[in-house]
C-alpha positions as CSV (number, residue, x, y, z in Angstrom):
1,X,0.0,0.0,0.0
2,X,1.2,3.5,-1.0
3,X,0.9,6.2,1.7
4,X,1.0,9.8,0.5
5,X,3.2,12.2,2.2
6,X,0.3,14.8,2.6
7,X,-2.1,12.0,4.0
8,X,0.7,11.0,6.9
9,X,1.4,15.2,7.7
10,X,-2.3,15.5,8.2
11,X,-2.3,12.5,10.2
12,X,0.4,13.4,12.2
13,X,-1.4,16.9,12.7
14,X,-4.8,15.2,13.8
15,X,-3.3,12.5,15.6
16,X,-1.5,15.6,17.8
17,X,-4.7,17.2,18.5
18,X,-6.7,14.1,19.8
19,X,-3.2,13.1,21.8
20,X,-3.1,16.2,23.5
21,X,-6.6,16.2,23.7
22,X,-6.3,12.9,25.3
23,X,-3.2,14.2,27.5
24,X,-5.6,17.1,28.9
25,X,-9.0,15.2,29.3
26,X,-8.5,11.8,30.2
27,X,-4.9,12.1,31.8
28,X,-7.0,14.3,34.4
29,X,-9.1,11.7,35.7
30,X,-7.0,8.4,35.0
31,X,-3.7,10.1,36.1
32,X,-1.6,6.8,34.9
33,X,-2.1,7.8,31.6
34,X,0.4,10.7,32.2
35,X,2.5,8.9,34.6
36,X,3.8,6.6,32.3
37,X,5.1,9.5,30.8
38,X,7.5,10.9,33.7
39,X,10.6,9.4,32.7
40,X,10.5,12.0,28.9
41,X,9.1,14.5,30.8
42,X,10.8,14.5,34.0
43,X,14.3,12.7,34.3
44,X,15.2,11.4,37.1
45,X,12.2,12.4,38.8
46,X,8.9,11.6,39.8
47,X,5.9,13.1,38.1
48,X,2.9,13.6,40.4
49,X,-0.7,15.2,40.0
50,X,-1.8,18.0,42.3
51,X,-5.2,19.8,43.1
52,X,-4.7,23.9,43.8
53,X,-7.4,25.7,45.0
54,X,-6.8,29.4,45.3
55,X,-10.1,30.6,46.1
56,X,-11.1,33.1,49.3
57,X,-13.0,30.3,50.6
58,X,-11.5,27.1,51.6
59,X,-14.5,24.8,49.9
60,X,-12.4,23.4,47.0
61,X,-14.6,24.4,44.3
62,X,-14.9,26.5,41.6
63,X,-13.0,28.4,39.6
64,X,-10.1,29.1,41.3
65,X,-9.4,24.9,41.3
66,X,-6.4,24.0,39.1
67,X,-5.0,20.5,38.5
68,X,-1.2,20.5,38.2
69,X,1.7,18.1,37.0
70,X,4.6,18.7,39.1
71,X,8.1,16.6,39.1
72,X,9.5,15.9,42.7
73,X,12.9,14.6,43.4
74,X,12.3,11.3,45.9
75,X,15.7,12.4,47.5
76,X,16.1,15.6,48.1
77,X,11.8,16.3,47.9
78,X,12.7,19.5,45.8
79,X,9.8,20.4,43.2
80,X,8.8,22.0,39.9
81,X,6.3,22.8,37.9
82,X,5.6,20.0,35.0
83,X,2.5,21.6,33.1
84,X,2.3,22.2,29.9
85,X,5.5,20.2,29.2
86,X,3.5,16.9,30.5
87,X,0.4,18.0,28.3
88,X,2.3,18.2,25.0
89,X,4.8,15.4,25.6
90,X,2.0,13.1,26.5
91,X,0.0,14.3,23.6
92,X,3.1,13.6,21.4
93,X,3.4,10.0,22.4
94,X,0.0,9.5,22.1
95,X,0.0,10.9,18.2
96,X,2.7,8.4,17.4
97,X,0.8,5.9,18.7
98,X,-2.4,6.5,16.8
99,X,-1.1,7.2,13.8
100,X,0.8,4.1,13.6
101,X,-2.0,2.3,14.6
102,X,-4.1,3.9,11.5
103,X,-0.7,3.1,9.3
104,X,-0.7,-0.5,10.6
105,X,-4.6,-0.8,10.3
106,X,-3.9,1.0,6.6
107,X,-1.1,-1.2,6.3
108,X,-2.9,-4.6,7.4
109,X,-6.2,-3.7,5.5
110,X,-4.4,-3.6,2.5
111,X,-1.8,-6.8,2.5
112,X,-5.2,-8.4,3.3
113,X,-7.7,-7.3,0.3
114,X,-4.6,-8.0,-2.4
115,X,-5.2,-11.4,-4.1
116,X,-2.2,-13.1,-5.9
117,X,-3.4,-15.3,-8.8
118,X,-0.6,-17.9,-10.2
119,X,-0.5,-17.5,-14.0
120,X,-1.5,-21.5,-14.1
121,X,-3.9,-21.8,-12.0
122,X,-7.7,-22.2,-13.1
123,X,-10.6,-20.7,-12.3
């Protein structure tokens, strides 16, 4: 099967959007899905979620709640700020992932569908 170079560009493009999109939306309430990504985003440390809530109140909601990435050193404790850099790096592995599985199901779909007739056989 021949894949275009457009078609995999636009792929890649899409496949960035729904990864990110994926990194943001479901990486917020199953946190392992952006765990896995500490050791890209984070070397050496450990990447951990975190709720803020900056509000006047101390009731936890509304609009002032923020969810956080942040990498902490196990020995020394010392942290940063992760953020965006979990979002997009996430996102990133996730693009590579569905766009080779689209290449492979691309791939697969057409190995399949080709027949291969022998010049003596009969029909």
């Amino acid at each position: 099967m021949k894949l275009d170079t457009s078609f995999i560009l636009g792929l890649l493009v899409v496949s960035l959007f729904i990864g990110i999109i994926i990194s943001i939306g479901f990486g917020t309430e199953f946190t392992f899905l952006n765990t896995v990504m500490s050791p890209l985003v984070c070397p050496g440390d450990r990447i951990v979620p975190v709720w803020e809530y900056d509000g006047p109140l101390d009731t936890g909601v509304g609009p002032n709640l923020r969810y956080r990435w942040i990498c902490v050193n196990e020995s020394t404790g010392e942290a940063h700020v992760a953020g965006y850099r979990t979002i997009f790096t996430a996102g990133a592995v996730y693009a590579l992932l569905i766009s080779g599985a689209v290449i492979g199901r691309m791939w697969w779909a057409g190995a399949g569908s080709a027949v291969v007739k022998r010049p003596d056989a009969t029909i």
